[in-house]
C-alpha positions, 0 to 999 in steps of 0.5 A, spaced: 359 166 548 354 171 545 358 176 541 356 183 545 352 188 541 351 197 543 347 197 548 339 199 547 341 206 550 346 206 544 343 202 539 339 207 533 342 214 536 345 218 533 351 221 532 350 227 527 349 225 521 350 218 523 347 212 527 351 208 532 348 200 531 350 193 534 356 189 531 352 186 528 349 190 522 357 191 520 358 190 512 364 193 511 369 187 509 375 191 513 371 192 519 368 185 520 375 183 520 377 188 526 372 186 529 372 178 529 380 179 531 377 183 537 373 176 538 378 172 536 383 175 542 378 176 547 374 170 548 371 168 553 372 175 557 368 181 556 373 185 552 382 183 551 387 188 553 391 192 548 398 190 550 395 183 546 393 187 540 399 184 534 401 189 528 403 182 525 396 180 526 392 186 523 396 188 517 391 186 513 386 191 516 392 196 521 392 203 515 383 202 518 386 202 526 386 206 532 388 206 538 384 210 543 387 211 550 383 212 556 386 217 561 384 217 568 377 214 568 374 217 561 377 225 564 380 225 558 382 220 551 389 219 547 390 217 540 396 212 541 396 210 534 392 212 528 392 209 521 392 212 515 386 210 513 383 214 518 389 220 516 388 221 510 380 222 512 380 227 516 387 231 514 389 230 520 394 225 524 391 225 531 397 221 534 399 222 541 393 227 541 389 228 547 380 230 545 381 236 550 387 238 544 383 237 538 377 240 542 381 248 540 380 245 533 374 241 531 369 243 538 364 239 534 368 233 532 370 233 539 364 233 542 361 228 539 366 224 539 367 224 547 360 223 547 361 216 543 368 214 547 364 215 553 358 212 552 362 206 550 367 207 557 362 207 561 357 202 559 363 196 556 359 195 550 362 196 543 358 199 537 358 201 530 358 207 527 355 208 519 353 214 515 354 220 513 361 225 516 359 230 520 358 237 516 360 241 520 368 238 521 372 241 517 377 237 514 374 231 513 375 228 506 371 222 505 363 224 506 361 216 509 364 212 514 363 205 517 367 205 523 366 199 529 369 202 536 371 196 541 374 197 548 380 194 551 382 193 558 385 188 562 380 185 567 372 186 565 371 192 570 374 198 566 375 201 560 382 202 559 382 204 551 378 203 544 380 199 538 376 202 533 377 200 525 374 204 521 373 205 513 371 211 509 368 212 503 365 219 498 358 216 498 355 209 501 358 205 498 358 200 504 352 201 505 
């Protein structure tokens, strides 16, 4: 099977300064071993489910992962588990957050980031996000991300989270 990529909806919008592309334009090392597990575990099907996500299996690359959940259809999104990559990026530790929770804090990193989790529910399509931080997102303390966002779910119909593994870094290095 094909690997899937952003759809054209997604593929070359942008998302403030960055740019949603397909799977395929990964260059970040880090990223491309999450997505290939995300590959390795899903196979034939659309996309696997979370509970078959292993810490043993992504210790290489788990300080660069998040675990989005989906809540009652898209109404709302939780961050199950956050890494330290993404952590030490933000300043922040969005664990056990909702997006409508962080919305009081950051409206614009929530806006936009509801924006991209929501596109990717609703089409099932991964995507890979590169460029630039938002500069109105204060807190952010890398100025450049290469992020790949995959969905998760049980059968091939729903979106039931995101596994996201992302890299950070003050200029484009990955670029």
């Amino acid at each position: 099977m094909a690997n899937p990529t952003a759809s054209s909806e997604q593929t070359g919008r942008h998302l403030s300064s960055t740019k949603v592309l397909s799977l395929d334009a990964v260059k970040s090392p880090i990223v491309a071993r999450g997505v290939a597990y995300w590959n390795a575990l899903r196979g034939d099907r659309r996309f696997p489910a979370r509970t078959e996500l292993s810490p043993r299996a992504m210790a290489a690359f788990l300080k660069n992962v998040a675990i989005i959940d989906v809540i009652n259809s898209g109404e709302d999104f939780r961050y199950r588990l956050v890494g330290d990559a993404h952590i030490e990026a933000r300043g922040a530790d969005f664990t056990g957050a909702t997006l409508r929770a962080i919305e009081e804090h950051s409206p614009g990193f929530a806006r936009r980031t509801r924006d991209l989790f929501e596109s990717l529910r609703r089409s099932g399509e991964p995507c890979l996000v590169r460029g630039s931080m938002d500069p109105d997102a204060s807190g952010w303390r890398f100025g450049y991300r290469e992020c790949a966002f995959l969905p998760l779910g049980t059968t091939d119909d729903a979106i039931e989270g995101i596994f996201a593994v992302g890299v950070y870094a003050s200029a484009a290095v990955v670029e």
